[in-house]
N, C-alpha and C positions, 0 to 999 in steps of 0.2 A: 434554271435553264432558260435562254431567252426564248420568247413569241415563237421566233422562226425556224427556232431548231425543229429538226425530225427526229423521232427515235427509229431508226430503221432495226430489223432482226439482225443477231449475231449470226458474221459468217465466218469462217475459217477462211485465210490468205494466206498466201505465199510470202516466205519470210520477204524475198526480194521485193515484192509490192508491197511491202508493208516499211520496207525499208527506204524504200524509192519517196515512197507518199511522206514516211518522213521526214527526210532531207528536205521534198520540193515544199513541206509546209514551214519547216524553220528558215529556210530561204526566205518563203514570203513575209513571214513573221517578222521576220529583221527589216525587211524592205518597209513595213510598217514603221511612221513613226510613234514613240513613246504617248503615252498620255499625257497630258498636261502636269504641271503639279497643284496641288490644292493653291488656294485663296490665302497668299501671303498675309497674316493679322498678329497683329503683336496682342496677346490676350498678359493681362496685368493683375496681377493678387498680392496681399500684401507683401509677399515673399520679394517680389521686384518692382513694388511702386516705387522707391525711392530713386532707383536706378531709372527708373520710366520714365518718372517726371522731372527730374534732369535733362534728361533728350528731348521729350515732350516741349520744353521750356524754348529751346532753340528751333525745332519744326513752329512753332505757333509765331515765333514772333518774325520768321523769318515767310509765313505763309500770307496768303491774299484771303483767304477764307478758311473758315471751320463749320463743317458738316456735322452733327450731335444726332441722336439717336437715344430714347431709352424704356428699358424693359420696366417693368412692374409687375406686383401680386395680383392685381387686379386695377377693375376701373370705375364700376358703380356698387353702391354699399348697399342698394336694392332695386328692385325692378321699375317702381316710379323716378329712381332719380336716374335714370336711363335719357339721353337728348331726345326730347319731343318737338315737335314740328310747333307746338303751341309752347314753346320757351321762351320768354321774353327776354332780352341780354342780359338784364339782372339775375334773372333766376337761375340764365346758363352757367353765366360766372359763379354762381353760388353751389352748382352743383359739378363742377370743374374743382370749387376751393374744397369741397366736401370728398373727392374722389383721392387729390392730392395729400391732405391731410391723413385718411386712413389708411392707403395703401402704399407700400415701402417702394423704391428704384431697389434693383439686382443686379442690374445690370446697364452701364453705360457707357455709351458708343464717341469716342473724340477720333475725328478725321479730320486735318489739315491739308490744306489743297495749296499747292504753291507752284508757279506757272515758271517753267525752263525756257527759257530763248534760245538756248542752245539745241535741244530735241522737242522743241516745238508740243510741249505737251506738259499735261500739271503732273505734278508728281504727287501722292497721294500718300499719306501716312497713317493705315485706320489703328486703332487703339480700341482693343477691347475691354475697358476696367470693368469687373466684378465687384459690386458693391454691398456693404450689407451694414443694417443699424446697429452695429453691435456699440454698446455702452463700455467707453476705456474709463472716463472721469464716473466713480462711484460716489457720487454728492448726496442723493437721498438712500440710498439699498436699492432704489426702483432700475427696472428695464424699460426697454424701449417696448411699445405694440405697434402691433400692425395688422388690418386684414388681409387675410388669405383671399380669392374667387376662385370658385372652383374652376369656371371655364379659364379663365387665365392661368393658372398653375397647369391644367390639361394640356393649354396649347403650348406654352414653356417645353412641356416633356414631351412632346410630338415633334419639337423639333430642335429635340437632343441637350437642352439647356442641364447645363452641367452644376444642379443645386449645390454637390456637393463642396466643388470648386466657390462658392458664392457664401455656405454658410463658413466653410474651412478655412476659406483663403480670402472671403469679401473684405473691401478695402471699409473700416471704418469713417467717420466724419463726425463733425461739430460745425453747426452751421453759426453765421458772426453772433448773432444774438447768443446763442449759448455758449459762445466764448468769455460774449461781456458779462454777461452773468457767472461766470463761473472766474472771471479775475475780479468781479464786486463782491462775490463774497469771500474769496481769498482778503479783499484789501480790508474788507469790513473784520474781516478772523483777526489779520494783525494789527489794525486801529485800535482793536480793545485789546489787544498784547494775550490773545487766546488761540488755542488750536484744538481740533479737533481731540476726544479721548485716545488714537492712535499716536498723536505726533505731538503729546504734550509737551511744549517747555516749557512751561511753569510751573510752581511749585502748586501743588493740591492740599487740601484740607488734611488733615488726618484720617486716615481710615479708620474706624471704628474696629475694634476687636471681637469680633460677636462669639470667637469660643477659644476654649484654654490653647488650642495648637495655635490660632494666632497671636497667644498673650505667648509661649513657648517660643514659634517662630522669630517672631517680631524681637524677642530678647535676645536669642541667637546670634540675628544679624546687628544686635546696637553690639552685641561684643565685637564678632566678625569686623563692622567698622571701624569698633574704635583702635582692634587690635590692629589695624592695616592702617587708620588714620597719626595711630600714635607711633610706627612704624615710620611715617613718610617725614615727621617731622624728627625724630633721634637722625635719621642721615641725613639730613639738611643739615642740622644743627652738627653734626658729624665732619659733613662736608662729603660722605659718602652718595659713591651715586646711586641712585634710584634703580632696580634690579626688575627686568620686565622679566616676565613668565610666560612659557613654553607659549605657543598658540596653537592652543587645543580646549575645541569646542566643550569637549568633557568636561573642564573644570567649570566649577560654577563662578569661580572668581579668576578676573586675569590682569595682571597688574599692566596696563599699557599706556602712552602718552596720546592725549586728544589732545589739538591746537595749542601745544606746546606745554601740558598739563597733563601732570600724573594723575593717571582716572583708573577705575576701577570695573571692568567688564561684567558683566551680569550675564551668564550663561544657564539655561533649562528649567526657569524658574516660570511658575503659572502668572497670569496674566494679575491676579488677585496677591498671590507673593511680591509680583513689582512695585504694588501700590501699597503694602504694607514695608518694604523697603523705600521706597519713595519717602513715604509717611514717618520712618525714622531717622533718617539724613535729614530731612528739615526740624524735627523735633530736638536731636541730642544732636546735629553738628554743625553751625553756622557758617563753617566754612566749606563744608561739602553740596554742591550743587547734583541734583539727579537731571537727566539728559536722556531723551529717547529721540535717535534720529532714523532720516526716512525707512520708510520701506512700510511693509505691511504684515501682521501676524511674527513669524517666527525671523524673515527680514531685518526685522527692525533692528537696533541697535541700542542695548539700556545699560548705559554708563552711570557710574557716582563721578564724579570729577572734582579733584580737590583744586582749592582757588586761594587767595592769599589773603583777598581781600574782598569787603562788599563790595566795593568800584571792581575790582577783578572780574566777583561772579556775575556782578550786570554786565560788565562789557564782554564775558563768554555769553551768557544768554543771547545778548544783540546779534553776534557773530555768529550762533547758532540760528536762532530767526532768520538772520538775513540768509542764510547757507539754505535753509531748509525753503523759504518761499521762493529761493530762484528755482528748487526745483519743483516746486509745486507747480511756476510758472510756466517751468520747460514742459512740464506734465500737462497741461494744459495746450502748447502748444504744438504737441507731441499726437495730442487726439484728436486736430484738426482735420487729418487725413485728407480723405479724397475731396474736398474743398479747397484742398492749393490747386487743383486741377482748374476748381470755378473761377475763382479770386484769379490765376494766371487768362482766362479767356475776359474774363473784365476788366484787368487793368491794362490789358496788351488792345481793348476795345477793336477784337478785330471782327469783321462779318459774322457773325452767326447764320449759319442754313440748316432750319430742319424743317419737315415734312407733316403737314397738319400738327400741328407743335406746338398749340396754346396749352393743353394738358403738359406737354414737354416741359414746356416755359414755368408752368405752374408748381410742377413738382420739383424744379430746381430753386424756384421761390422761396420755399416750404422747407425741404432738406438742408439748404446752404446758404439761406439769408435770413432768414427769420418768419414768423407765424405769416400769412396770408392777410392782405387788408379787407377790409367788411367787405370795401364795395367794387368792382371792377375798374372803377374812375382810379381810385386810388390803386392799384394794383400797378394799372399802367405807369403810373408816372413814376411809381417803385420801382418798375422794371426797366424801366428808360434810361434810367441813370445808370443802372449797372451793365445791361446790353442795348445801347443807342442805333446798332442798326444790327433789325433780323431779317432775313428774307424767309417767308415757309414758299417751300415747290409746290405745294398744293393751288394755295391762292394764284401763284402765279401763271400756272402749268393752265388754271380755270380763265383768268382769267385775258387770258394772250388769244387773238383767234389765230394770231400763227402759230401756235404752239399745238391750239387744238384742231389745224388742220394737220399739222405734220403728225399729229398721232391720231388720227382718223378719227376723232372726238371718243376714244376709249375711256376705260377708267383711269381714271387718275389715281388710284391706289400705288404704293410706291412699287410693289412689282411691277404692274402694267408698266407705269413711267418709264423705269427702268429698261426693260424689256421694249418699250417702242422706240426711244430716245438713245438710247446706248446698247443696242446689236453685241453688236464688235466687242466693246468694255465689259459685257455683259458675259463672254462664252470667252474672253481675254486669248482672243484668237488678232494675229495677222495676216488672215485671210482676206484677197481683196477682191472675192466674188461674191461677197455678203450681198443683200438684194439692197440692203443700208446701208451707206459707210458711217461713222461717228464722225463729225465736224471736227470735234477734240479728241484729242488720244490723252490718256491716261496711265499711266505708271505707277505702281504702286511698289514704296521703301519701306521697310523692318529692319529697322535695324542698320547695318552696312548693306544689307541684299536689297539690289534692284530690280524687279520684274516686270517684263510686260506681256506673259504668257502667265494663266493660270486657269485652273478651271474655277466655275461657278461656285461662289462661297456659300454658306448657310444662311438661308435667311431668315427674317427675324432674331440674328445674333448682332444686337448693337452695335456695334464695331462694323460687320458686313454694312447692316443697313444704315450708318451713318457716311459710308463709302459709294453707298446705291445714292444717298441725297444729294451728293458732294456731284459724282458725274450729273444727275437729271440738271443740276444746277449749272454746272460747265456748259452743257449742250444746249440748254434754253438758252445762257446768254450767247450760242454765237448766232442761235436762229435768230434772237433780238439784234442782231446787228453788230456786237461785240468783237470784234478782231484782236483774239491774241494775238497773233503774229506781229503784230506793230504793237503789241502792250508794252508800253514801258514803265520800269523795275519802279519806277519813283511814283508811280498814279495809284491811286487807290480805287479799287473795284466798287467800294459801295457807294463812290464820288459820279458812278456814270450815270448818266440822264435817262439813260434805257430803261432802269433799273426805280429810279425815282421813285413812280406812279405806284412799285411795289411795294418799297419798301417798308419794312413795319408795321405790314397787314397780315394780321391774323385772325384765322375764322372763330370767332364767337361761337359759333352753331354750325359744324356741317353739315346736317339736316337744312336747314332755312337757305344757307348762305352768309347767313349776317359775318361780317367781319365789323374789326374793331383795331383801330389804327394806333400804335402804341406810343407814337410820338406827341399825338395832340390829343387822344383818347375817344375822337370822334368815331362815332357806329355809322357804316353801312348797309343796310339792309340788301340780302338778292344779288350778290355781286356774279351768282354764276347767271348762267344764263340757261332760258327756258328750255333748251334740247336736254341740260345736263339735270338738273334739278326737279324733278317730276313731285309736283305738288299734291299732294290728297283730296286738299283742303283752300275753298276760297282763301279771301283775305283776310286776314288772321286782327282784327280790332280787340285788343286788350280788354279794352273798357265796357267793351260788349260780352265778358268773357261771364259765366258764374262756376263756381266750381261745386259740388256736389258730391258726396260721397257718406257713407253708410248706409245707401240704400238697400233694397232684398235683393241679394246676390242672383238671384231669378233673372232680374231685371237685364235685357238688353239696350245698348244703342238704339234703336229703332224702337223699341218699345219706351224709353222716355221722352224720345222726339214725339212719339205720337203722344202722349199724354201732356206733353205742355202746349204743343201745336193745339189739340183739342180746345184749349185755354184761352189762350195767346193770339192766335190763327192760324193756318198753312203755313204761311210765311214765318213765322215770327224764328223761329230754331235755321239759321243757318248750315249751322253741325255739329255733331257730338264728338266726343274724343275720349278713349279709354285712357285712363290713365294707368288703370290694372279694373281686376272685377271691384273695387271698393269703392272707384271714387272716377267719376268724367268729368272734364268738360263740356260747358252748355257755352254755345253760341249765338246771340240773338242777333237781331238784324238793326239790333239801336239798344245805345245805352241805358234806357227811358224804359226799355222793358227790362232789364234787370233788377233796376229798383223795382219796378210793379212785380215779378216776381219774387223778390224776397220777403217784400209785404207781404205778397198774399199766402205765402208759406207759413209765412210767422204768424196771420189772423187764422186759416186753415188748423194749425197746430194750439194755439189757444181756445180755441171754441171747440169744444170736442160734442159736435149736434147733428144731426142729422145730414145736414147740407156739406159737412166737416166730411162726412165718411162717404157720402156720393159722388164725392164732387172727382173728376178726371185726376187731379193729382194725387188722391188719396192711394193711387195704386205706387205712386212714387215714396209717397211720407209713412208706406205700412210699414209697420215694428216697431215705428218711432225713434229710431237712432238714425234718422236721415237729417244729415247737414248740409248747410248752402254758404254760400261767400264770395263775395267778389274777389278776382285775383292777385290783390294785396295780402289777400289768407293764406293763399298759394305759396307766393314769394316769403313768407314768415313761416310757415312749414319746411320749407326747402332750407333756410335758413340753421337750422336747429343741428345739431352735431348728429342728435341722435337721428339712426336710421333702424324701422322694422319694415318687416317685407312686405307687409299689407298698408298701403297708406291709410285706410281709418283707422290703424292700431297707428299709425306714424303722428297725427293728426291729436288722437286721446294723449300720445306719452309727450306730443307738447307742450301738452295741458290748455288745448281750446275747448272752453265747456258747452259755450253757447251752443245752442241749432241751428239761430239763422242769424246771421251779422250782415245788417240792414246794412246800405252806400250810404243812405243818407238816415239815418237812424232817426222815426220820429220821438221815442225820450229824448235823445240826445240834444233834439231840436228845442223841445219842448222843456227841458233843464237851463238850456241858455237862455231863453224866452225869460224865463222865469226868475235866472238872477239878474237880466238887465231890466224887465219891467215891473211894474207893479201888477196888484194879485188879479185883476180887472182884465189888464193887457193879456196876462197868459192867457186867461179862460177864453179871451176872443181867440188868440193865437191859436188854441185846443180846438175850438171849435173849426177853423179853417183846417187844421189839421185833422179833425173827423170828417171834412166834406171831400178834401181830398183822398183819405184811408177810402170813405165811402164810394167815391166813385169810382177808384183803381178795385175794390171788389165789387162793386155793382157790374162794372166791364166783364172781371175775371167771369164772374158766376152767370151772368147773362151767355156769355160766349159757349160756354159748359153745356145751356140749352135748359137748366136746373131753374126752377119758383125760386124765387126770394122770399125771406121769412125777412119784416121787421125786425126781430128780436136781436140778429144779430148785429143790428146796428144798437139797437140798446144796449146791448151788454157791450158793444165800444165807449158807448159814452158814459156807462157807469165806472169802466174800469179806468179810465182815464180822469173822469171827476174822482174817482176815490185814492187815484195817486195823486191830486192836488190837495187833498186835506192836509 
């Protein structure tokens, strides 16, 4: 019942007012108009891809732009690889390739936008295709995987996403690279003139006999043969013709013609019986070829086929080869699927729009071009080539102040967008008391049906919100200046100058701002601006970074600021940063104290004395599984495929053993010393290197407010004379 209904007490009325009342309420009822109808969207499963992407073919190439959108299982494979504000671009990109790699697309959204000069308005075509991994080329026995996330699968079913339509009906794929691999080992199968155990054509060794029903069998069928082989030749020699036999499955034997050759059908016999018949056609009959063509299990088709001649039976094998690997090739091209979709918006190179879309970009990388490159350098220029111009509405929507004044600097999330930019488009109302009008009208086609009334579509269904991108993107370019109405049919939309400054930027980090340009690969740092982007955290100096983690889960932020500040200074700690309970970032105020910290961890941690367990940081090194590293350890962590929930379990199953991985490592210093000088030079080099160890802990421990014991300098310089013997 809505809000504002009352429930008033039943009364007894007069039939006449009751009759009255309902005459004058279906009067008004009708005077009402109808409701709108839904959100015109063509949604696509394998059932009518074929037919889709046909039409699909003509909207794309005859459009100015295509709006994308796409759903997923998930986004991070654990809680640190989540975007942090301390993300350096490498690291982002590494956990962007890490997110793409194990979580599947379900669902994706294609909308072409093509601009009418006749009704003044783009016509829109969204396409809902449901996607799914499913394996058609069965090359090793293996399946596809993929992560699940829980909150993402949640949010999927909150708003109505239709799994079963996705695992039932999802449109398969082969992305190029597992194309090419999968025609190199086809070519490599018939280079050596071999085929798989299903699709043998060549002859095999003899099967061995291993019990009397195979010595029984096996004689059976050398009779059966020869009584059918010694047959084909009396009516040759007869001049009689050749007599085919009923075609019924039933008989185990069926006398029929293959490529113009009397052959013999092989019907209900076990997979182990073939091969004992196989094995006796090549053994007692020189002119009988065996043949098993395509299909699979009970499909297949296992002929004897009589031949005239050896030149005969090789040029029927050729013609079987050659028959069978076109269709292995069709098969192949056959399980390309939803990848003619990609391949059509790349070679048609027309505008790409989607909306915070570097994950987008990533996971079409990943699905339908091949494995992810290491580095984000290389990603970009990978990507450049196949989509040369994208615009995301995000970047742009940030970084316009006209755009952020006409939407009152709200969010830029693609509803807000939506919803402040396109009113009108949005409630698919022509209403002209809207408090906003839309600059652009918008249309949207299915098929033959045109509409420009509908109600509000679903959101978060790819399809809808590849349509919500497509207008934010129409209505930003006419604030920019953009005049459809003089657009002419021959100009291309991503050729205009408005547009330029955007083109090709995409956010590296929405957290930071950093974007990262995909044409020349160049990063910019902070592209939003300080109203939009609300910082935590000073300035973020890499090189001043340490990282940290297995300390006592006890331990808070503020509790190991104050125990290195105790150390270091006041000043020395900038800020901390959770990564999760296992592991923070340390911020110092200069790169100069991150080496002096990791020394003095690593001398703290070797001298286990008195000064070892009083000293301020001992509260940080208790249990002794506390590790430190600069943020090169970071970026090599994040790196790794494997992901566990807790990064010091992430960090052990990398296999980093050490505790503390020095910046500038004194062995390391003190091994090259050693193989460039002679034995004299190192020991001076050692000893410079104990004055310096000496006085970065004479600092630390002085600052602590702690006596100095001699001893601990001696036991430097023994350990260090005793690894030069």
């Amino acid at each position: 019942m809505p809000k504002t209904a009352k429930q008033w007490p039943f009364r007894a009325i007069s039939l006449s007012r009751a009759l009255s009342r309902s005459c004058s309420t279906t009067t008004a009822t009708s005077a009402v108009p109808p409701p709108p109808p839904s959100f015109p969207l063509k949604h696509v499963t394998r059932s009518n891809f074929e037919s889709a992407l046909a039409d699909l073919r003509s909207v794309v190439r005859a459009a100015d732009f295509v709006a994308i959108d796409l759903e997923m299982t998930g986004v991070t494979s654990s809680p640190w690889r989540e975007s942090f504000e301390f993300d350096r671009f490498d690291v982002r990109y590494l956990k962007v390739k890490d997110s793409a790699e194990k979580f599947a697309v379900v669902q994706f959204g294609v909308c072409p936008f093509r601009w009418d000069s006749q009704s003044l308005s783009f016509i829109a075509h969204p396409h809902n295709f449901f996607v799914f991994p499913r394996q058609e080329l069965l090359v090793d026995g293996s399946s596809y995987e993929f992560l699940c996330q829980t909150t993402s699968i949640d949010f999927l079913a909150k708003y109505q996403f239709d799994f079963n339509a996705c695992i039932n009906g999802g449109i398969s794929y082969l992305s190029r690279v597992q194309e090419d691999e999968a025609v190199t080992r086809l070519n490599l199968l018939y280079e050596d003139c071999q085929l798989g155990s299903r699709h043998s054509l060549k002859e095999v060794r003899d099967t061995p006999l291993v019990s009397m029903t195979d010595v029984f069998f096996s004689e059976r069928m050398k009779i059966r043969l020869g009584e059918w082989h010694d047959a084909l030749l009396r009516d040759r020699n007869l001049g009689s013709p050749i007599k085919r036999t009923l075609n019924d499955s039933n008989q185990p034997f069926q006398t029929i013609f293959f490529k113009m050759r009397p052959a013999l059908a092989l019907n209900g016999f076990t997979s182990h019986q073939l091969k004992l018949i196989q094995s006796v056609s090549k053994k007692h009959f020189k002119d009988l070829a065996y043949i098993c063509m395509n299909g699979e299990g009970s499909s297949s088709q296992h002929l004897v086929v009589y031949t005239d001649s050896e030149h005969d039976k090789d040029l029927l094998m050729k013609e079987v080869k050659d028959e069978h690997r076109k269709g292995e090739e069709m098969k192949i091209k056959n399980t390309i699927g939803f990848r003619h979709v990609i391949d059509l918006l790349s070679s048609e190179q027309k505008l790409i729009v989607g909306h915070n879309c570097f994950l987008d970009v990533a996971h079409i990388y990943s699905k339908f071009f091949g494995p992810l490159p290491s580095t984000a350098e290389k990603f970009v220029t990978s990507v450049n080539k196949y989509f040369p111009q994208i615009i995301d509405t995000k970047v742009l929507l940030n970084a316009n102040d006209i755009l952020q004044l006409r939407m009152k600097r709200s969010s830029t999330s693609l509803s807000s967008a939506f919803s402040s930019l396109c009113p009108q488009i949005a409630l698919g109302s022509q209403r002209s008391d809207l408090f906003f009008q839309s600059r652009v009208k918008v249309e949207v086609q299915v098929d033959d049906t045109r509409s420009s009334i509908w109600s509000s579509g679903a959101k978060h269904e790819a399809g809808y919100d590849a349509f919500m991108t497509g207008c934010i993107f129409a209505q930003a370019c006419s604030h920019l200046g953009i005049d459809f109405k003089v657009f002419s049919p021959t100009e291309h939309l991503a050729n205009s100058e408005k547009l330029q400054k955007h083109m090709n930027l995409l956010y590296l980090s929405w957290t930071n701002g950093d974007t990262i340009d995909l044409s020349t690969g160049h990063r910019t740092a902070g592209i939003l601006s300080s109203s939009n982007l609300k910082k935590r955290y000073p300035k973020i100096l890499f090189e001043n970074i340490v990282l940290v983690w297995g300390f006592p889960s006890k331990l808070k932020a503020m509790e190991i600021k104050e125990c290195v500040c105790k150390v270091f200074g006041p000043t020395s700690v900038t800020s901390i940063y959770h990564l999760d309970e296992t592991a923070v970032f340390v911020q110092f105020g200069s790169a100069e104290l991150v080496s002096e910290f990791l020394v003095l961890k690593e001398t703290l941690e070797r001298n286990d004395n008195a000064i070892s367990v009083l000293h301020p940081l001992s509260k940080l090194l208790e249990g002794g599984n506390t590790h430190a590293a600069d943020y090169g350890t970071y970026k090599e962590i994040c790196s790794s495929p494997i992901s566990k929930v807790l990064f010091a379990d992430q960090a052990e199953a990398v296999g980093i053993k050490w505790k503390t991985k020095l910046v500038e490592s004194e062995v390391e210093v003190r091994t090259q010393d050693h193989e460039c000088s002679h034995k004299q030079s190192t020991v001076n080099s050692d000893s410079d290197s104990i004055q310096k160890n000496r006085r970065k802990i004479d600092y630390a421990i002085r600052s602590s407010g702690h006596d100095i014991n001699d001893s601990i300098y001696d036991t430097e310089i023994k350990q260090i004379s005793a690894a030069n013997l």
